[in-house]
PDB file of N, CA, C, O and CB in Angstrom:
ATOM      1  N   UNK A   1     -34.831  22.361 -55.570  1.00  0.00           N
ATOM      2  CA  UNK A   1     -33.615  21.588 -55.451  1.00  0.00           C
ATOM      3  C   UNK A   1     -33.909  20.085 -55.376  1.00  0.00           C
ATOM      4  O   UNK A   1     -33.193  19.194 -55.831  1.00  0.00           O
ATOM      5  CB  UNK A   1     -32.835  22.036 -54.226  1.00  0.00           C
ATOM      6  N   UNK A   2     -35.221  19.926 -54.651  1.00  0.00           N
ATOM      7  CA  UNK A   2     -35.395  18.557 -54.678  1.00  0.00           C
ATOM      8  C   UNK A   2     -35.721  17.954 -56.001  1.00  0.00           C
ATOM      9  O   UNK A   2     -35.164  16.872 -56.181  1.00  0.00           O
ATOM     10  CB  UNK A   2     -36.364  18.234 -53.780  1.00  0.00           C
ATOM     11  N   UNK A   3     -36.444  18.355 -56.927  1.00  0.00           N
ATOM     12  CA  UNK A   3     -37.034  18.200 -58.245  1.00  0.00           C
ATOM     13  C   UNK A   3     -35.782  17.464 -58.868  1.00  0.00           C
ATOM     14  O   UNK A   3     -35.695  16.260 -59.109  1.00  0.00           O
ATOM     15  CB  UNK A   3     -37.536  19.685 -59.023  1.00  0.00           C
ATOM     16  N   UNK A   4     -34.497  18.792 -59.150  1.00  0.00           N
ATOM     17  CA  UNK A   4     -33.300  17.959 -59.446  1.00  0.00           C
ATOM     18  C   UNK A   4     -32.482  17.312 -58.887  1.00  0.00           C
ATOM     19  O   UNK A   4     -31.429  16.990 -59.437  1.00  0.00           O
ATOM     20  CB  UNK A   4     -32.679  18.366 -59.861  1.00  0.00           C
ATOM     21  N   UNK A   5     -32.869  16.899 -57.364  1.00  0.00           N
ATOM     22  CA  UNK A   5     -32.137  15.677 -57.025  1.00  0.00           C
ATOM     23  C   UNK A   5     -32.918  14.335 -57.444  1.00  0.00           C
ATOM     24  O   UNK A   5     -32.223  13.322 -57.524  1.00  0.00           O
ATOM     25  CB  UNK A   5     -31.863  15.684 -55.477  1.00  0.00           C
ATOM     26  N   UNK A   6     -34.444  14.211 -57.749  1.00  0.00           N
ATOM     27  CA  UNK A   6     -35.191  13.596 -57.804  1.00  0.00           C
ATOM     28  C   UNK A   6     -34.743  12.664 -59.216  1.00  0.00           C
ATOM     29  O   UNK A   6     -34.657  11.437 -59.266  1.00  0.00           O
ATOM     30  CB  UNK A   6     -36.332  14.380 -57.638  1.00  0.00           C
ATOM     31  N   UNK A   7     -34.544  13.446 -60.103  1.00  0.00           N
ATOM     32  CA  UNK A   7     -34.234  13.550 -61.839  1.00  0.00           C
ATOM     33  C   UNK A   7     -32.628  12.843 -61.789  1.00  0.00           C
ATOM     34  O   UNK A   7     -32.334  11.946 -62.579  1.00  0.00           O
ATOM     35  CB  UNK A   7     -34.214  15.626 -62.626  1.00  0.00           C
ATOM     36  N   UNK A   8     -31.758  13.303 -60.883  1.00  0.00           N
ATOM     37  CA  UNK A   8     -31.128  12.753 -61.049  1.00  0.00           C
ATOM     38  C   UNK A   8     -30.342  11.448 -60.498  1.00  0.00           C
ATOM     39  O   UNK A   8     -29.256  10.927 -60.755  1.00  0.00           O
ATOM     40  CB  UNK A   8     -30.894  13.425 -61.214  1.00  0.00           C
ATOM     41  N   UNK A   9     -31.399  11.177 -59.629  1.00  0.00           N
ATOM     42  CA  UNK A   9     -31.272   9.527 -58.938  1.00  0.00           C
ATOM     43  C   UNK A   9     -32.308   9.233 -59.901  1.00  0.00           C
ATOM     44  O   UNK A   9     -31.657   8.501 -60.647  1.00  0.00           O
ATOM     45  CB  UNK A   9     -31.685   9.095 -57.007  1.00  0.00           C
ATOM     46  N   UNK A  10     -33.146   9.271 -60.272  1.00  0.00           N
ATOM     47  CA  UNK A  10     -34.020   8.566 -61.144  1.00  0.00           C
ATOM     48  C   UNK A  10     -33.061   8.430 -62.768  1.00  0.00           C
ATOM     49  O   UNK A  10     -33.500   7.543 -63.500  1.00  0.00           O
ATOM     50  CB  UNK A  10     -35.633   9.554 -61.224  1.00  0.00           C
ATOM     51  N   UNK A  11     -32.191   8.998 -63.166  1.00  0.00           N
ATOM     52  CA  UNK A  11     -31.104   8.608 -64.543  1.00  0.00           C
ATOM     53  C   UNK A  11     -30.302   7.969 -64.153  1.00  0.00           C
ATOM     54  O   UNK A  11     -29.689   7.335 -65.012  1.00  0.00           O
ATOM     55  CB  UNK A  11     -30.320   9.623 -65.313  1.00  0.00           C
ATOM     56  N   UNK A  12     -29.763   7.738 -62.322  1.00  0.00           N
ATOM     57  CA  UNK A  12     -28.938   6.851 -62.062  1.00  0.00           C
ATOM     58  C   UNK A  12     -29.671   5.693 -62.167  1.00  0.00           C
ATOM     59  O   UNK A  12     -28.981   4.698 -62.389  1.00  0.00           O
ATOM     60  CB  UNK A  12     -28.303   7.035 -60.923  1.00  0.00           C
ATOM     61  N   UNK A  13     -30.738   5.530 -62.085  1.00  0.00           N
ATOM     62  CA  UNK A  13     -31.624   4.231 -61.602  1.00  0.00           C
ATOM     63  C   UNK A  13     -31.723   3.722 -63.019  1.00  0.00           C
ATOM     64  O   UNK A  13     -31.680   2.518 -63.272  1.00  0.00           O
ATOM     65  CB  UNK A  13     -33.290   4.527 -60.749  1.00  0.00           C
ATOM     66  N   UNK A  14     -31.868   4.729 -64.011  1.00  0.00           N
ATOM     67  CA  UNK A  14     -31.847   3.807 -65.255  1.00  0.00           C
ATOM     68  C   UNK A  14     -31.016   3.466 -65.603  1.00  0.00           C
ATOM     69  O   UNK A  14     -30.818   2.292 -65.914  1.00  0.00           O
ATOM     70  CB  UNK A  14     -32.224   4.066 -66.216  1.00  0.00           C
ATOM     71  N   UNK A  15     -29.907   4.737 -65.708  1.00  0.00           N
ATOM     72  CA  UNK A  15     -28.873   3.554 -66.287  1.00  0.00           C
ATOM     73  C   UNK A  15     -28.369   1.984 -65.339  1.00  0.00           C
ATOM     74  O   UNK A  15     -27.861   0.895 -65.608  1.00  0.00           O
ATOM     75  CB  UNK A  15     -27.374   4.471 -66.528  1.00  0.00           C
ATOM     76  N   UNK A  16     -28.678   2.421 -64.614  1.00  0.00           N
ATOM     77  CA  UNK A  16     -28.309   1.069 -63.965  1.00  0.00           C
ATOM     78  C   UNK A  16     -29.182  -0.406 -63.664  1.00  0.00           C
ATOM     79  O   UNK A  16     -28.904  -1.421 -63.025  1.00  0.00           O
ATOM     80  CB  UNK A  16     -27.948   1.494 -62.755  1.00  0.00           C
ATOM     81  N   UNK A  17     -30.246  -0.017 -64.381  1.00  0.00           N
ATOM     82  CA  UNK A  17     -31.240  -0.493 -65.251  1.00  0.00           C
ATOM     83  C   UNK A  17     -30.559  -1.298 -66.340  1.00  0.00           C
ATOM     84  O   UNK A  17     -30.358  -2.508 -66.436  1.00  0.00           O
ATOM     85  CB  UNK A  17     -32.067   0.649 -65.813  1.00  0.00           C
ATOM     86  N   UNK A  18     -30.261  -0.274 -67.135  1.00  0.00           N
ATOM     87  CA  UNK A  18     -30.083  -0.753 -68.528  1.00  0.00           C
ATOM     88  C   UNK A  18     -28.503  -1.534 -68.424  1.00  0.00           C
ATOM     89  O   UNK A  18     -28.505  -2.466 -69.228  1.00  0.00           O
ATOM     90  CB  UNK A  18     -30.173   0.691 -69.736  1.00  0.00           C
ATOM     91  N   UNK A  19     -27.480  -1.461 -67.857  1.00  0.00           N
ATOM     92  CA  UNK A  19     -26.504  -1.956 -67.376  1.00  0.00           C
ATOM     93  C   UNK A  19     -26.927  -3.642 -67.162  1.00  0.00           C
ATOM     94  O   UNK A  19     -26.469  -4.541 -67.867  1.00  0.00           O
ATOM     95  CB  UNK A  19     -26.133  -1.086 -66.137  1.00  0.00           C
ATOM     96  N   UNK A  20     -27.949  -3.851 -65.975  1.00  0.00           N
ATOM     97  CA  UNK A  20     -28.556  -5.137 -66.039  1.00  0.00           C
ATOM     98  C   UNK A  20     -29.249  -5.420 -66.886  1.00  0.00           C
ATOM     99  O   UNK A  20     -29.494  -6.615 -66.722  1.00  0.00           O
ATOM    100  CB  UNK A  20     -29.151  -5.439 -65.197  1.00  0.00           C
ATOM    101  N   UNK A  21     -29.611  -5.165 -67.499  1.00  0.00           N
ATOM    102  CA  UNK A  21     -30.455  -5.960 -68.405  1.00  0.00           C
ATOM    103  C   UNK A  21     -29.271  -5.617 -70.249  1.00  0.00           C
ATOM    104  O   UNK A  21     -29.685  -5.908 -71.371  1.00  0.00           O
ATOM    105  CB  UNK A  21     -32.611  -5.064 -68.303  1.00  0.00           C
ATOM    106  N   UNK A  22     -28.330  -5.183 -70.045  1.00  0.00           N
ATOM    107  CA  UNK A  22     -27.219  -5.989 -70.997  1.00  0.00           C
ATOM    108  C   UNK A  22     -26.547  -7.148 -70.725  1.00  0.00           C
ATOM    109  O   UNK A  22     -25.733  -7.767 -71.408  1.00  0.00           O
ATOM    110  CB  UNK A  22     -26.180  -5.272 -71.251  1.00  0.00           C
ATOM    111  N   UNK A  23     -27.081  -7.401 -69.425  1.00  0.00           N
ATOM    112  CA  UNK A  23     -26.159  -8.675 -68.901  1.00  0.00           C
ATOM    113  C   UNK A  23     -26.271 -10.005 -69.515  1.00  0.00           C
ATOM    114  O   UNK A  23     -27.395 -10.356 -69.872  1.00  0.00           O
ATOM    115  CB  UNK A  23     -26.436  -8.976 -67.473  1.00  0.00           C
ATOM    116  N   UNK A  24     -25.486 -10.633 -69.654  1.00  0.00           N
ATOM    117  CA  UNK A  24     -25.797 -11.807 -70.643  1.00  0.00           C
ATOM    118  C   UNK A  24     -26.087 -13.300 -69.245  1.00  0.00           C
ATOM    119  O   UNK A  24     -25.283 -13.755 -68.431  1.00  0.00           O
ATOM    120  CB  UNK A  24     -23.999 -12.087 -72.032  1.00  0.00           C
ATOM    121  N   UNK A  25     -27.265 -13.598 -69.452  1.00  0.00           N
ATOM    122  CA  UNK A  25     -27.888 -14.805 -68.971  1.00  0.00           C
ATOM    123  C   UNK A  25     -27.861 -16.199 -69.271  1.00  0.00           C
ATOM    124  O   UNK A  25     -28.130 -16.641 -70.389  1.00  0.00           O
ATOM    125  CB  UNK A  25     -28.858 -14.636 -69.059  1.00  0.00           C
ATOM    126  N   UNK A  26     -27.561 -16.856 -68.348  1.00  0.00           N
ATOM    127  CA  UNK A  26     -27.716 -18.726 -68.325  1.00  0.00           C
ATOM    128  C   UNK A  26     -28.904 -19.268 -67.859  1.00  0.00           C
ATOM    129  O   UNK A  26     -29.542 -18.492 -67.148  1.00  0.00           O
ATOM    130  CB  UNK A  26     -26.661 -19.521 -67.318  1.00  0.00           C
ATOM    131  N   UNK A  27     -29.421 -20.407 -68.045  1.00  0.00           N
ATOM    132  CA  UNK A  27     -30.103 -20.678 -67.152  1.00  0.00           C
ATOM    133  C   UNK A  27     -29.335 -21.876 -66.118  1.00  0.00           C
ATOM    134  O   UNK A  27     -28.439 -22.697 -66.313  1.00  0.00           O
ATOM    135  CB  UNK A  27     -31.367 -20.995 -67.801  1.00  0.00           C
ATOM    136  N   UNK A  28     -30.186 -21.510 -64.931  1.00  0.00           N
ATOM    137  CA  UNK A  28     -30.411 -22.415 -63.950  1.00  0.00           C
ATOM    138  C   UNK A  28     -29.538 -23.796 -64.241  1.00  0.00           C
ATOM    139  O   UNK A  28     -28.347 -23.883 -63.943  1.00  0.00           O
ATOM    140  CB  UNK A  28     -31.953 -22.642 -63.876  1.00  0.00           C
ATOM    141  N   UNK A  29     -30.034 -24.493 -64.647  1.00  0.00           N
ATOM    142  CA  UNK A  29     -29.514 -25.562 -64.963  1.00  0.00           C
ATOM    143  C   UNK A  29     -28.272 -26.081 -65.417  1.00  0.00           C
ATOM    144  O   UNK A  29     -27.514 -26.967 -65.022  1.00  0.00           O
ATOM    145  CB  UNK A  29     -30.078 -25.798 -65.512  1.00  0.00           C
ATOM    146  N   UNK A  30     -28.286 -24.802 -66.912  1.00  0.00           N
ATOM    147  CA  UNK A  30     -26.880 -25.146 -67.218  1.00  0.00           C
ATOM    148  C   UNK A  30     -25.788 -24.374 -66.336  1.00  0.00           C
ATOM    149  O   UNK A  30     -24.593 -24.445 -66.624  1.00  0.00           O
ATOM    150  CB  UNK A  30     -26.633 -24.842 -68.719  1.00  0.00           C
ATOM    151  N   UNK A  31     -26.075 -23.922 -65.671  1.00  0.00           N
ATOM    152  CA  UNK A  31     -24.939 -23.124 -64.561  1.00  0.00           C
ATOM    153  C   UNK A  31     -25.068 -24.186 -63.121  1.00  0.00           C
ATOM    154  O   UNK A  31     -24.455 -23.996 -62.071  1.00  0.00           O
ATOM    155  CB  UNK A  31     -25.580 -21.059 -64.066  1.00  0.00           C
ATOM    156  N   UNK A  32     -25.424 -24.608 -63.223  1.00  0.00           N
ATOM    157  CA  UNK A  32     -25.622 -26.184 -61.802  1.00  0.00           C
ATOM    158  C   UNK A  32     -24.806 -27.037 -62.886  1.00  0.00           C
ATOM    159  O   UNK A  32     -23.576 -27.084 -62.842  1.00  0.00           O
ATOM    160  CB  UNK A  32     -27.878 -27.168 -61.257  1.00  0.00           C
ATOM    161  N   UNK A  33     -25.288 -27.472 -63.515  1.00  0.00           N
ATOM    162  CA  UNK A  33     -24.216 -28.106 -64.418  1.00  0.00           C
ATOM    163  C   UNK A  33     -23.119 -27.878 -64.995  1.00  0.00           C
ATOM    164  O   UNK A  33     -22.680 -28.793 -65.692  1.00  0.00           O
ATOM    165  CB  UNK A  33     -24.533 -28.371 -65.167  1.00  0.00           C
ATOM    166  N   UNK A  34     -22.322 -26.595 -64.897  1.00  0.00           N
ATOM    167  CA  UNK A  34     -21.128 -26.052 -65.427  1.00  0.00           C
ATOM    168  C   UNK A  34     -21.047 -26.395 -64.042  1.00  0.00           C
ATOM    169  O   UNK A  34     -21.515 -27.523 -63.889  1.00  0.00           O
ATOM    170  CB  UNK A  34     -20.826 -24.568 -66.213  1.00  0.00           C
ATOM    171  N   UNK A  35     -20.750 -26.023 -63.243  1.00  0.00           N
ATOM    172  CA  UNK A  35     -20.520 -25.933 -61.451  1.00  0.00           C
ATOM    173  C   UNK A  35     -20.265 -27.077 -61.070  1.00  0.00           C
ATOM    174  O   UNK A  35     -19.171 -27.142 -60.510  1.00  0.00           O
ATOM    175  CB  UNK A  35     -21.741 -25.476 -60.472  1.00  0.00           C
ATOM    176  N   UNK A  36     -20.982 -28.315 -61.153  1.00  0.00           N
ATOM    177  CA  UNK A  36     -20.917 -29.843 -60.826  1.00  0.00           C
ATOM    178  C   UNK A  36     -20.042 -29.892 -61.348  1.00  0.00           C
ATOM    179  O   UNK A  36     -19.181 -30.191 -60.520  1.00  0.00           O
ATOM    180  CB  UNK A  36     -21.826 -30.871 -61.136  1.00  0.00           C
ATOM    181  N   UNK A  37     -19.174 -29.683 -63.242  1.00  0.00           N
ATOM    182  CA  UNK A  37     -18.364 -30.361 -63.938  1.00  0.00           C
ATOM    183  C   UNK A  37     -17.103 -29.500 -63.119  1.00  0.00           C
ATOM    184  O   UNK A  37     -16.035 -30.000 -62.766  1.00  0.00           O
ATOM    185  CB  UNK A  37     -18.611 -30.313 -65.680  1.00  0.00           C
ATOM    186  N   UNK A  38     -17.387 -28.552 -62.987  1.00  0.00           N
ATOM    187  CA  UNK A  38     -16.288 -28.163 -62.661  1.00  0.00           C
ATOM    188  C   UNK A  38     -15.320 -28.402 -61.213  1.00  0.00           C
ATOM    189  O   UNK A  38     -14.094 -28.307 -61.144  1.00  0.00           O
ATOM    190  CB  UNK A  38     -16.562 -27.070 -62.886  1.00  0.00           C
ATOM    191  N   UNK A  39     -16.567 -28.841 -59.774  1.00  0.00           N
ATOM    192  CA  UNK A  39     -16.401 -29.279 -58.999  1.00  0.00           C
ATOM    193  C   UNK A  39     -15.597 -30.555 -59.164  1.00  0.00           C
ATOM    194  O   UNK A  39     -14.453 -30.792 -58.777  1.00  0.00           O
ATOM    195  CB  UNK A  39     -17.360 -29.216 -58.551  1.00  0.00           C
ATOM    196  N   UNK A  40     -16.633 -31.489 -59.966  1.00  0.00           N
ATOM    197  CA  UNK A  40     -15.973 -33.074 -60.379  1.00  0.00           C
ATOM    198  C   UNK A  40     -14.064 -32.977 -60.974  1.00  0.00           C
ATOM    199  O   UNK A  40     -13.185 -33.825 -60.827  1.00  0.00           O
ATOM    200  CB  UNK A  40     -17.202 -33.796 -62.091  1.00  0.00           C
ATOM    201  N   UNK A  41     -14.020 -32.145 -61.379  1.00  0.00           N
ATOM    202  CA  UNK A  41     -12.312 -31.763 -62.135  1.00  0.00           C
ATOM    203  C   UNK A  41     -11.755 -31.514 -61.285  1.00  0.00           C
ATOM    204  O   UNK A  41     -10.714 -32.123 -61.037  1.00  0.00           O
ATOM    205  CB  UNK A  41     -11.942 -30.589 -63.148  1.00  0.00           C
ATOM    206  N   UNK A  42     -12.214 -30.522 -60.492  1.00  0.00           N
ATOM    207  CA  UNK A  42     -10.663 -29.896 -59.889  1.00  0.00           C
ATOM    208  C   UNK A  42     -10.787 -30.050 -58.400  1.00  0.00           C
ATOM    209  O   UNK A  42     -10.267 -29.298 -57.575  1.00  0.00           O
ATOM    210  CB  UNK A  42     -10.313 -28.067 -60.258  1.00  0.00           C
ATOM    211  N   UNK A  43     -11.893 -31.620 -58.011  1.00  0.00           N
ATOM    212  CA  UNK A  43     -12.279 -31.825 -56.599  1.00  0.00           C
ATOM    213  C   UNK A  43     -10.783 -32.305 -55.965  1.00  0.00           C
ATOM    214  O   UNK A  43     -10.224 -32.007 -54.910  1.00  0.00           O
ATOM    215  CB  UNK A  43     -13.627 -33.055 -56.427  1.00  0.00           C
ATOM    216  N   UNK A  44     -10.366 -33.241 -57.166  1.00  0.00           N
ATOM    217  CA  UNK A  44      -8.799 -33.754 -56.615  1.00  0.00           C
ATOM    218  C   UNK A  44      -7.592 -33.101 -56.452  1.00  0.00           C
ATOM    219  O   UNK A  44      -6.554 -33.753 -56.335  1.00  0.00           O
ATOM    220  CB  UNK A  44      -8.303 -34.637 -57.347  1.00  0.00           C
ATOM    221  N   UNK A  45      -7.602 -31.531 -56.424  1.00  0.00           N
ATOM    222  CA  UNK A  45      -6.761 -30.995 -55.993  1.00  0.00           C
ATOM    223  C   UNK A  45      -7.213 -29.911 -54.862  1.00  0.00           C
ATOM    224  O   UNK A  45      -6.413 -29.153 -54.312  1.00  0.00           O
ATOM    225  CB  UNK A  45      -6.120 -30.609 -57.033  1.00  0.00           C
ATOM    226  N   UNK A  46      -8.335 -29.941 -54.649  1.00  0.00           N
ATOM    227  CA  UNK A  46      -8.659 -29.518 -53.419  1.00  0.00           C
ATOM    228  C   UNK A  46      -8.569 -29.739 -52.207  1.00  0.00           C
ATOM    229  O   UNK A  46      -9.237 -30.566 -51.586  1.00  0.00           O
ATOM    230  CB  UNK A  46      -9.350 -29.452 -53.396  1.00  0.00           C
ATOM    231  N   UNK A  47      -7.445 -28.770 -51.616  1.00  0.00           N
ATOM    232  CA  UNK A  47      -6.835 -28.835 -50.305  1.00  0.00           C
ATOM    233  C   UNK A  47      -8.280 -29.056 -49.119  1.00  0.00           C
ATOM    234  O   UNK A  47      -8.359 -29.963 -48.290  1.00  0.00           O
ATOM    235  CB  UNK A  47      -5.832 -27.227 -50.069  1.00  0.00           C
ATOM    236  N   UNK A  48      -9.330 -27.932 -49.355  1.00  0.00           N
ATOM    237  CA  UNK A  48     -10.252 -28.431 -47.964  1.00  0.00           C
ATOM    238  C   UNK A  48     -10.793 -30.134 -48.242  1.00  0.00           C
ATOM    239  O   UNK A  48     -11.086 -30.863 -47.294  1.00  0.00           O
ATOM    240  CB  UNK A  48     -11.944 -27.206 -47.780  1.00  0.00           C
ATOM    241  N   UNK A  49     -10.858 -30.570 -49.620  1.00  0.00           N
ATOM    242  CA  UNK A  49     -11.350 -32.053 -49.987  1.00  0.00           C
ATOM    243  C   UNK A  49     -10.617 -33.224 -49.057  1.00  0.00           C
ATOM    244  O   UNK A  49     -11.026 -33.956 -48.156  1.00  0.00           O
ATOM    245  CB  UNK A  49     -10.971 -32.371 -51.667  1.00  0.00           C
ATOM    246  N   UNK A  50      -9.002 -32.992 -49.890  1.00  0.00           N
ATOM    247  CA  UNK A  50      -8.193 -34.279 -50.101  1.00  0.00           C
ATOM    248  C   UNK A  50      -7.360 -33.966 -48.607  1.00  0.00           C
ATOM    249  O   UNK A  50      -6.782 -34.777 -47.883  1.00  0.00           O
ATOM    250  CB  UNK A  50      -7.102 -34.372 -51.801  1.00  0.00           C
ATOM    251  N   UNK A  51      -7.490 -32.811 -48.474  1.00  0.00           N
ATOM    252  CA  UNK A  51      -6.484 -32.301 -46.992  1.00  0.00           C
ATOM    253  C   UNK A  51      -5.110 -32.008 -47.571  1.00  0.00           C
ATOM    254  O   UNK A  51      -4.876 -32.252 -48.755  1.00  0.00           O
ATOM    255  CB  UNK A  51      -6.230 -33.697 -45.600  1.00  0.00           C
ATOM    256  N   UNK A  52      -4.357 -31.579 -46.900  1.00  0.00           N
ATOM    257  CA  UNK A  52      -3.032 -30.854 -46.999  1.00  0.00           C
ATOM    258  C   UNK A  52      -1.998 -32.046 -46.167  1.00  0.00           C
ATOM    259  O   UNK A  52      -2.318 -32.492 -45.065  1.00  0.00           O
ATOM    260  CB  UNK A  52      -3.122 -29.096 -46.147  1.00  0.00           C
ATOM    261  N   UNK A  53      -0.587 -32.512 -46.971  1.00  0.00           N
ATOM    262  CA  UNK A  53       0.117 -33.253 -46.908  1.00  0.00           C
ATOM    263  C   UNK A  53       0.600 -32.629 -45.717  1.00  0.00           C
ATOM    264  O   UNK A  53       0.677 -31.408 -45.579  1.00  0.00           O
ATOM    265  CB  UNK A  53       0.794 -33.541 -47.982  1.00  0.00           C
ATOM    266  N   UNK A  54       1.106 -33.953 -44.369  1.00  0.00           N
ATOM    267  CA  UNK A  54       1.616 -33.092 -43.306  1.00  0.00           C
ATOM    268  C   UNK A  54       3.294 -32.593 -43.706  1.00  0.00           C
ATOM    269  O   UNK A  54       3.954 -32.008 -42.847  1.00  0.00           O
ATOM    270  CB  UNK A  54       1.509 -34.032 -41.792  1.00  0.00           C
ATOM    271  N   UNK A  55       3.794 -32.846 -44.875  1.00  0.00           N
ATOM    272  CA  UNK A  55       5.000 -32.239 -45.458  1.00  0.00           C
ATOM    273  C   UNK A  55       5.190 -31.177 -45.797  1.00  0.00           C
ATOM    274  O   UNK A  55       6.253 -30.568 -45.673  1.00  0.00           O
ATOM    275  CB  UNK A  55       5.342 -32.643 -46.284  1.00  0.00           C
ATOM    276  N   UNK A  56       3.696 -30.582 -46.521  1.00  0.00           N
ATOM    277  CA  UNK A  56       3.898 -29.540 -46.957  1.00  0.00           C
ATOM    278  C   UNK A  56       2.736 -28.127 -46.380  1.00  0.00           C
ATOM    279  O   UNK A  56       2.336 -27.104 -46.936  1.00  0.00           O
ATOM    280  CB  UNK A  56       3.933 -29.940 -48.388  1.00  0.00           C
ATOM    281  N   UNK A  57       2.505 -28.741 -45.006  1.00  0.00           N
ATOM    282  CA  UNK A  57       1.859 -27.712 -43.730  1.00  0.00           C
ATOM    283  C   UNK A  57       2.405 -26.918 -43.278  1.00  0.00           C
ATOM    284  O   UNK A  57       2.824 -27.208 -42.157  1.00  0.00           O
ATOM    285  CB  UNK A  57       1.516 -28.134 -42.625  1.00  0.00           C
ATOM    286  N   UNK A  58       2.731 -25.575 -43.754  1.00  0.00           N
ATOM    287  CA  UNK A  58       3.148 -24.686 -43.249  1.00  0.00           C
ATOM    288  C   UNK A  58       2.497 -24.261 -41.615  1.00  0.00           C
ATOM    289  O   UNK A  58       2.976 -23.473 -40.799  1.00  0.00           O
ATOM    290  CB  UNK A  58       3.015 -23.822 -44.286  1.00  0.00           C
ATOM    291  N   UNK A  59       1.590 -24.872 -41.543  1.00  0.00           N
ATOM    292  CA  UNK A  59       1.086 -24.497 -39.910  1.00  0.00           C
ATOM    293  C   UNK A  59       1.150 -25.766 -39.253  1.00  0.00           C
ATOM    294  O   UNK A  59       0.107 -25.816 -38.601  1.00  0.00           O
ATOM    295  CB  UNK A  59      -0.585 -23.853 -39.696  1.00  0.00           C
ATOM    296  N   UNK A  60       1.826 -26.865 -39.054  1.00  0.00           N
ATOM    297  CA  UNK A  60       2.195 -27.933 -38.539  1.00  0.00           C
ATOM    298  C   UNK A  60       3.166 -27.039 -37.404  1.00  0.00           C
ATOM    299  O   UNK A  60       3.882 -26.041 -37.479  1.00  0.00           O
ATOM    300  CB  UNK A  60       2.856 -29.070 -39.656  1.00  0.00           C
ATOM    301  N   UNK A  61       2.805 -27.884 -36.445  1.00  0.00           N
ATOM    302  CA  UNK A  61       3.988 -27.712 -35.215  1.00  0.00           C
ATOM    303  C   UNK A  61       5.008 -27.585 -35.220  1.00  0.00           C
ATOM    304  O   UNK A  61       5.004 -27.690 -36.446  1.00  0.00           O
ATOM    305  CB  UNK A  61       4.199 -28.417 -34.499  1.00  0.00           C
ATOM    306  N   UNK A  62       5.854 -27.465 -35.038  1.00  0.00           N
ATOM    307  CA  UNK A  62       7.421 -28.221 -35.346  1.00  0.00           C
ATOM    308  C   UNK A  62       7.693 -29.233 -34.189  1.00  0.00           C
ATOM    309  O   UNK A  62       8.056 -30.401 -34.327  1.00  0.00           O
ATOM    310  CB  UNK A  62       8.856 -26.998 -35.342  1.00  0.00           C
ATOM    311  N   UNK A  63       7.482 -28.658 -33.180  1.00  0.00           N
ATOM    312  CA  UNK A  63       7.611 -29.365 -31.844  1.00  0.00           C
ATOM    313  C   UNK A  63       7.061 -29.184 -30.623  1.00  0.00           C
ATOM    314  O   UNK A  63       6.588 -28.062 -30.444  1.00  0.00           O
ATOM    315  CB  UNK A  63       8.625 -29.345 -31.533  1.00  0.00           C
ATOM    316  N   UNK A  64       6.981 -29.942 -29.742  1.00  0.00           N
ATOM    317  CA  UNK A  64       5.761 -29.566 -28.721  1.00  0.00           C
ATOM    318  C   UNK A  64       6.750 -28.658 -28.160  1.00  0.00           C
ATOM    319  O   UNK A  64       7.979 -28.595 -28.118  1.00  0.00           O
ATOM    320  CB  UNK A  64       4.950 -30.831 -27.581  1.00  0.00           C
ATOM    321  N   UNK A  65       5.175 -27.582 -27.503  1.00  0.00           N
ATOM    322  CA  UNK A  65       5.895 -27.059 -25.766  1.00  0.00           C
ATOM    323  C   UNK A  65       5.963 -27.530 -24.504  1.00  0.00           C
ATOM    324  O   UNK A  65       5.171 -27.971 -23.672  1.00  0.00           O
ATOM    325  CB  UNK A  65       5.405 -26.046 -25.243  1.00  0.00           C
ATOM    326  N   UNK A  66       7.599 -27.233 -24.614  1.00  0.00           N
ATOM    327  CA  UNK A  66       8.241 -27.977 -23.361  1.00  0.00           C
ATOM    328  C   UNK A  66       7.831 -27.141 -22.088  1.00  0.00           C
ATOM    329  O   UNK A  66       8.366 -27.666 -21.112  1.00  0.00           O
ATOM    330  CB  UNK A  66       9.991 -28.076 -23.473  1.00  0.00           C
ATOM    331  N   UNK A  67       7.062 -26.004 -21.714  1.00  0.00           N
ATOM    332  CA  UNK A  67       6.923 -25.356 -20.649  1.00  0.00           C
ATOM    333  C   UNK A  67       5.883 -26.299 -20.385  1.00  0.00           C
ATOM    334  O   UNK A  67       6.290 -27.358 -19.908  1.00  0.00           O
ATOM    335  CB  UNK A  67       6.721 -23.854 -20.656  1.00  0.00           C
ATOM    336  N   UNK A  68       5.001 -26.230 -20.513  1.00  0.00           N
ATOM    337  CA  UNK A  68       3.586 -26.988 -20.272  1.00  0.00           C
ATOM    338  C   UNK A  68       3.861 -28.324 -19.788  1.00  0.00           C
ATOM    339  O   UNK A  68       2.933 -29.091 -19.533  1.00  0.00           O
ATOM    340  CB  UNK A  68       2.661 -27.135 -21.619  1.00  0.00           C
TER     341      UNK A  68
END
C-alpha cells in the first residue's frame, strides 16, 4: 500500500513540477522597474501616501464624548 502511495505523491510532485516550470519569467530588474513605474503613477492617489481628506473620513468623529 505504501509503494502506491509513494507513486502517487511522487506524480503529484511532478506535475507540479511541470506546472512551475511553464511559468513564464521576468527578471529581477525589470520587475523592480515595472513596480517603481508603477508606484511613481498611482503614488498620488494613494490614500496611506497623500492621507484621506477629513471630508471624506468615514471614521472621523462626529463629535466628542460628552460623558468623559
Amino acid at each position: 500500500m505504501s509503494v502506491n502511495n509513494n507513486i502517487a505523491h511522487a506524480r503529484k510532485l511532478v506535475e507540479q513540477l511541470r506546472v512551475e516550470a511553464g511559468i513564464e519569467r521576468i527578471k529581477v530588474s525589470k520587475a523592480a522597474a515595472d513596480l517603481m513605474h508603477y508606484c511613481v503613477q498611482h503614488g498620488r492617489s494613494d490614500p496611506l501616501l497623500v492621507g484621506v481628506p477629513t471630508s471624506e473620513n468615514p471614521f472621523k468623529e462626529k463629535k466628542p464624548c460628552s460623558i468623559l
